[in-house]
C-alpha positions in Angstrom: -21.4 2.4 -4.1 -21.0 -0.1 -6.5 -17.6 -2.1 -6.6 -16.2 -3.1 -9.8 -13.5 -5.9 -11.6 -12.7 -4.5 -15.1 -10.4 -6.5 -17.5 -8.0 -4.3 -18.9 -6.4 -4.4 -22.3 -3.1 -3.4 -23.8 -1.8 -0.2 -24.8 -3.5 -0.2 -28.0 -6.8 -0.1 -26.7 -6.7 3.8 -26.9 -6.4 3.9 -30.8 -7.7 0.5 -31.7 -11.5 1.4 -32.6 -12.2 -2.5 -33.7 -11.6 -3.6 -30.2 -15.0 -4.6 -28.7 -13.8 -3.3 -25.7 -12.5 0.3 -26.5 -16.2 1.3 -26.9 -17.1 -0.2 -23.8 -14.3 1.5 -21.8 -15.3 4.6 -23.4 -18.8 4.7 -22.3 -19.1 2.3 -19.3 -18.8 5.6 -16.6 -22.1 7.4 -17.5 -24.1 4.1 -17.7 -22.8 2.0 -14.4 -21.3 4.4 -12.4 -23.8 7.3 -11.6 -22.0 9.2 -9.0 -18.7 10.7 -9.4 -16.9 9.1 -5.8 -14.9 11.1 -3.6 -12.3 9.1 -4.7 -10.7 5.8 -6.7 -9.3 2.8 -5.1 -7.5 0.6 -8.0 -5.9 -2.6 -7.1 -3.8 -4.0 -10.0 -2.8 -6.9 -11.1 0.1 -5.2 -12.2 2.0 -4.2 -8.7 2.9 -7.8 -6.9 4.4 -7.2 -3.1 4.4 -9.0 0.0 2.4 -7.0 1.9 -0.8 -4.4 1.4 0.7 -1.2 -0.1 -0.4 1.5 -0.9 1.3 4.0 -3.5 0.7 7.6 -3.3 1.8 10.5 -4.8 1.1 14.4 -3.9 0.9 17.1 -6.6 1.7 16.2 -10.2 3.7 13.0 -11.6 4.9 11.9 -15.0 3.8 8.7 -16.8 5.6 5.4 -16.6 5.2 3.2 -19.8 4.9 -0.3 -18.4 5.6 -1.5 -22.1 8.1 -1.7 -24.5 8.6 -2.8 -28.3 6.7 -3.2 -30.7 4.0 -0.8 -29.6 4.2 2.5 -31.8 5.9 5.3 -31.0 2.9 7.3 -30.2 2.3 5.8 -27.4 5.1 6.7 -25.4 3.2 10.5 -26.3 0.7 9.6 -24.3 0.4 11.8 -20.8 -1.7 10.9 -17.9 -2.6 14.1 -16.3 -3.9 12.6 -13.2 -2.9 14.9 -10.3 -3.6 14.8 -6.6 -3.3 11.4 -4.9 -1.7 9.8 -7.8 -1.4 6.1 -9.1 1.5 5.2 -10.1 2.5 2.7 -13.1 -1.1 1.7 -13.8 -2.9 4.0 -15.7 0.3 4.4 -18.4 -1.5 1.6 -19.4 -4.2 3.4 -21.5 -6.2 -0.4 -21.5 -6.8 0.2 -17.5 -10.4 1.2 -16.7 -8.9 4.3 -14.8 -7.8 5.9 -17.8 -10.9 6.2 -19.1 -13.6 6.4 -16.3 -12.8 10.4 -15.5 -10.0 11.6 -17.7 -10.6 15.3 -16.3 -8.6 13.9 -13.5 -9.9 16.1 -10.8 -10.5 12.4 -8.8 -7.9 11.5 -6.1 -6.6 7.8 -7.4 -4.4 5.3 -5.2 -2.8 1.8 -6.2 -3.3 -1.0 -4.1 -0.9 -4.1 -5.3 -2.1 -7.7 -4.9 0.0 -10.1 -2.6 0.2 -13.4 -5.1 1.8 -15.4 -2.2 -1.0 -15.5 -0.2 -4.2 -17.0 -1.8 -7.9 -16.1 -3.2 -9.6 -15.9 -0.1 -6.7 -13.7 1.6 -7.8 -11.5 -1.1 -11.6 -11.8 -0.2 -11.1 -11.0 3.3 -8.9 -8.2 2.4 -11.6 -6.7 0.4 -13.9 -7.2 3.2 -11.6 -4.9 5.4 -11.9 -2.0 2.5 -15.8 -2.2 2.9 -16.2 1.2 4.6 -14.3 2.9 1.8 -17.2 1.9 -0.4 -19.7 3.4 1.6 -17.7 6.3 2.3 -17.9 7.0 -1.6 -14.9 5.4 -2.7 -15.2 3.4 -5.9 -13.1 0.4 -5.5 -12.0 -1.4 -9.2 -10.1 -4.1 -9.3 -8.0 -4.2 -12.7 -6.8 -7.6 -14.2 -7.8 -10.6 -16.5 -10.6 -13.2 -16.3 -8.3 -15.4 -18.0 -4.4 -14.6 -18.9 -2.2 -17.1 -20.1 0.3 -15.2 -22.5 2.2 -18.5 -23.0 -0.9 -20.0 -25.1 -2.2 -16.8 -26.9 -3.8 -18.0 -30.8 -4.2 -15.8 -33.8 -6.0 -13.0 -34.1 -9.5 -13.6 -35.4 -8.9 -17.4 -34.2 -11.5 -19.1 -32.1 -11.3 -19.3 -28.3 -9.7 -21.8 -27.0 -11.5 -24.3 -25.1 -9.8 -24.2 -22.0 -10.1 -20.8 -21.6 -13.7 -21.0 -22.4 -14.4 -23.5 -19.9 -13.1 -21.6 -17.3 -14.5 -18.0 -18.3 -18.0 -19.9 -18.2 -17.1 -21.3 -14.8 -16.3 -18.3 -13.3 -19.1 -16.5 -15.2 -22.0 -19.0 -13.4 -20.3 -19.5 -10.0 -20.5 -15.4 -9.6 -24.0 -14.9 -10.9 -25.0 -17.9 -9.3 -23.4 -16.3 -5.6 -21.2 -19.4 -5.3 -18.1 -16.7 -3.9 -17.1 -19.9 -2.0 -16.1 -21.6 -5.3 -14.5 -18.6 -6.5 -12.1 -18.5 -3.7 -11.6 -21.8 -3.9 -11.1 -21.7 -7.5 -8.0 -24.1 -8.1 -9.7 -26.7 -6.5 -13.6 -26.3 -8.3 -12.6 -24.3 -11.8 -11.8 -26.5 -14.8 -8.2 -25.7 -16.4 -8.0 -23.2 -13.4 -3.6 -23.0 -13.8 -4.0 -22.9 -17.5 -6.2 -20.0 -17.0 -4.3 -18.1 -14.4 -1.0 -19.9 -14.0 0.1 -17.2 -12.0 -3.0 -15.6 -10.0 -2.3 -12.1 -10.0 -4.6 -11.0 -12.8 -7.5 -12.9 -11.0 -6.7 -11.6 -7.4 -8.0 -8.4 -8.0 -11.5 -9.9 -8.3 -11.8 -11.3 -4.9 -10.6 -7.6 -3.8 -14.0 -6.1 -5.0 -16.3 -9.1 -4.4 -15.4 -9.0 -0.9 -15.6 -5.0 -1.1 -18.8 -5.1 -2.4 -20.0 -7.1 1.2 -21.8 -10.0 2.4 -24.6 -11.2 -0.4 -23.5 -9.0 -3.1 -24.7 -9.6 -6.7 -22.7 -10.2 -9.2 -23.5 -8.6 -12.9 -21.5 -8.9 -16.6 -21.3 -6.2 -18.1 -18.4 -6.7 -20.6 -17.7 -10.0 -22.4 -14.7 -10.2 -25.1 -11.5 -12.0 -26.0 -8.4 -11.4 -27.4 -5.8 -13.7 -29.0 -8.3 -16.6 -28.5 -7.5 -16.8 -24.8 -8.1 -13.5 -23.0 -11.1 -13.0 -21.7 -12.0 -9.0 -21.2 -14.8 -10.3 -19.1 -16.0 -7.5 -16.4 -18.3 -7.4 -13.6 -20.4 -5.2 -11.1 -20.9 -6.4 -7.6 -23.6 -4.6 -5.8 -24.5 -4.7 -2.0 -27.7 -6.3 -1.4 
């Protein structure tokens, strides 16, 4: 199986119909994934610790909003019905992929936090170790931003800013191209690589799936957008050769 990083959004992604990447999040399942897995491994930007954990939950659990003001009332409304093996504090976030790959929510789902004291290649190699849940039928996503720098966010409608674009290119070329070395190493070979990430959790996740997707994987886009002229929504398949 197929592992995945999918840039997530913000809460209005569930309502906002001129976000280029509301229709993608809506209809991304039936044309990448083609097998429902046995379950769903999300690690999230979102959930910083010192160590791998693991969050689960048995029977039913009520949504936690991870936002506040000034996001409408309706979407505190908003109930995640996901049951089972639960993930916790990530898909109240209706922008996370999870939300809307199976909303029947008959999948078991688990939350696997990022560790942003340890590096890029940490993160590789511990996506290397969750190989044989992807061929056990476990899709593995890894939920974050290929840039996010809230700190230098433009106007809506504004053009992209150039460091962001230069490093959203890098990062673009140095996957497709199979240059996973450079991407671990990424402070040292990206261009504006702390203006793009000054804190690495949102790019972490990434590493997680590359290295989950095993040695030699290729590296697809299958989502480009931006938001705020310095968000990139960009998303990738990795796929065992």
């Amino acid at each position: 199986m197929d592992t995945f990083f999918i840039s997530h959004n913000d809460p209005m992604l569930i309502t906002d119909d001129s976000n280029p990447q509301r229709s993608f999040m809506q209809s991304w399942k039936p044309s990448i994934v083609q097998e429902a897995p046995k379950a769903i491994l999300m690690v999230s930007s979102h959930w910083d610790t010192d160590a791998p954990t693991v969050n689960l939950v048995h029977g039913a659990n009520d949504t936690i909003y991870d936002f506040h003001a000034p996001f409408p009332s309706e979407m505190y409304k908003v109930s995640d019905p996901l049951r089972k093996i639960r993930l916790v504090a990530l898909t109240c976030r209706m922008g996370h992929p999870d939300a809307n790959v199976y909303p029947e929510a008959n999948i078991p789902v688990c939350q696997l936090s990022v560790h942003t004291r340890k590096g890029a290649e940490y993160h590789y190699n511990l996506g290397k170790a969750l190989g044989q849940l992807r061929d056990e039928g476990v899709l593995i996503i890894g939920s974050g931003n290929a840039t996010h720098n809230f700190q230098l966010l433009g106007p809506k409608g504004g053009p992209v800013a150039k460091w962001a674009s230069d490093f959203d290119t890098w990062l673009k070329e140095a996957l497709i191209d199979g240059r996973y070395d450079d991407v671990n190493n990424y402070e040292e070979k990206a261009p504006n690589a702390r203006m793009a990430h000054p804190c690495p959790d949102h790019l972490f996740p990434l590493q997680v799936a590359l290295g989950a997707a095993g040695q030699g994987a290729k590296a697809e886009l299958i989502h480009h957008s931006w938001t705020d002229c310095a968000i990139s929504h960009a998303s990738y398949r990795f796929t065992n050769a």
